[in-house]
N, C-alpha and C positions, 0 to 999 in steps of 0.2 A: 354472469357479467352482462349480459344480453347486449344488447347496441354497442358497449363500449369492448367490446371484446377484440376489437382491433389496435387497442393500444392508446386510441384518441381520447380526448376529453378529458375534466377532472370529478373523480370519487367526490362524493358530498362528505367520506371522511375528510382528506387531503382537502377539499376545501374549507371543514372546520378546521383543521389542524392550521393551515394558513390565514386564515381571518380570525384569529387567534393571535397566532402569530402578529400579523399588520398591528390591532386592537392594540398590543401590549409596547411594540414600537411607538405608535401614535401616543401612547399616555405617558413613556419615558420622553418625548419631545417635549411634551405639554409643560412636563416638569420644569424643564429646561438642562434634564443630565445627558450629556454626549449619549450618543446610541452605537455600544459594541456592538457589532456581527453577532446573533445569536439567529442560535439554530434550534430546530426542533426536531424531535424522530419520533416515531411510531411506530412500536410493532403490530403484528398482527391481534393480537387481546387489547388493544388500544392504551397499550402501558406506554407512555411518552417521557420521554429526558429532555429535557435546555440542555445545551452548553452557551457559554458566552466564551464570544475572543477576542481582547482587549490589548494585550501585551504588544503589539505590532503595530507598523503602520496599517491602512485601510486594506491593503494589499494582501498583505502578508494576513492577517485576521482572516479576510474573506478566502484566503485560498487554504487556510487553515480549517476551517468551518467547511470546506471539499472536502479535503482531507478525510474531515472525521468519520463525515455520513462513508466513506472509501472504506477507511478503516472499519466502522461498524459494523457493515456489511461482509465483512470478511471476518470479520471476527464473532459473526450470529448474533451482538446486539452488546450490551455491557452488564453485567451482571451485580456492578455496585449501585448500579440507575434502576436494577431492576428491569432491564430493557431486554425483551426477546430482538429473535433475528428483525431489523427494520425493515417495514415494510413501506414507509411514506417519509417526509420529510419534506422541512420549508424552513430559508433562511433569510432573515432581513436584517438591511444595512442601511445604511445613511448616505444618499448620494446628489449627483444633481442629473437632473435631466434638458438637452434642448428645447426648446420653443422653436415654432418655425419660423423668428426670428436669428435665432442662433443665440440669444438670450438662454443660460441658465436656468434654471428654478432648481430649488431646494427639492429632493423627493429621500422619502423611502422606498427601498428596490426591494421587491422578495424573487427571489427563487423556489420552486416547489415540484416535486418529484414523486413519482410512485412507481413502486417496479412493477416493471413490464407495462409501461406504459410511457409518451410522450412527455418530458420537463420542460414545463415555462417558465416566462421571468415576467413581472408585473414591476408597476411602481404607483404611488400616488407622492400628488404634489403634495409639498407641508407649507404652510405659512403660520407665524405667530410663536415661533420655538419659544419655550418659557413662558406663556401665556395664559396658560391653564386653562380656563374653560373658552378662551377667545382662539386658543391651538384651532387650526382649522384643518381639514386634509379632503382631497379631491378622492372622488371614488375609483378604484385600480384600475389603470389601462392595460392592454397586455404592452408585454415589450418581445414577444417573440420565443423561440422554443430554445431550447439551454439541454449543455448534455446532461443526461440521467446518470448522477452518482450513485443509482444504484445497481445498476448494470454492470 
């Protein structure tokens, strides 16, 4: 693990795994279809599951989508996904963020994780929902460090 061996920074896996993730957000907006909480895991052989959580409010979905990567992790991965014990994980949802006007904008949030290591949360702005190739999106900012569900 060299340099990162203190827990810091993000894998260039976990970064594919999450610009993946954003990528597949960004083109369901483009669409113009609502965007469920969906999450992504990865075990260790780089066998990765979705789930999507739609059934709830924003709330409930996103705390459900904790939940799971909780649950996985304790249960060494899923075995109808094909999923070993997880070892990474990144979830995106549909939100808004302030301006330093205190103005809104439209973003997608991710969340992204790897055990034994520090969890961030990121966003980019969206403009154009339903737009298709005029969908526009800002490149992620962080938004600060987020507990590790898989600790």
């Amino acid at each position: 693990m060299g340099a990162e061996k203190d827990g810091q920074g993000v894998s260039p896996e976990l970064d594919d795994l999450s610009s993946t993730l954003m990528g597949q957000a960004f083109d369901v907006l483009a669409e113009g279809v609502e965007l469920d909480v969906i999450l992504a895991v990865e075990d260790a052989a780089g066998h990765v599951a979705s789930y999507t959580f739609a059934d709830d409010g924003p709330e409930e979905c996103l705390e459900g989508a904790r939940k799971k990567v909780r649950s996985l992790a304790h249960s060494h991965g899923d075995a109808a996904a094909k999923l070993g014990d997880p070892v990474r994980y990144a979830l995106a949802y549909e939100g808004a963020v302030a301006d330093d006007r205190g103005a809104y904008q439209d973003a997608v949030l991710l969340e992204f994780g790897e055990r034994g290591r520090t969890s961030f949360s990121a966003f980019s702005l969206v403009d154009g929902k339903g737009t298709g190739d005029n969908f526009a999106w800002t490149d992620p900012a962080p938004a600060g460090e987020v507990e590790n569900l898989l600790e």
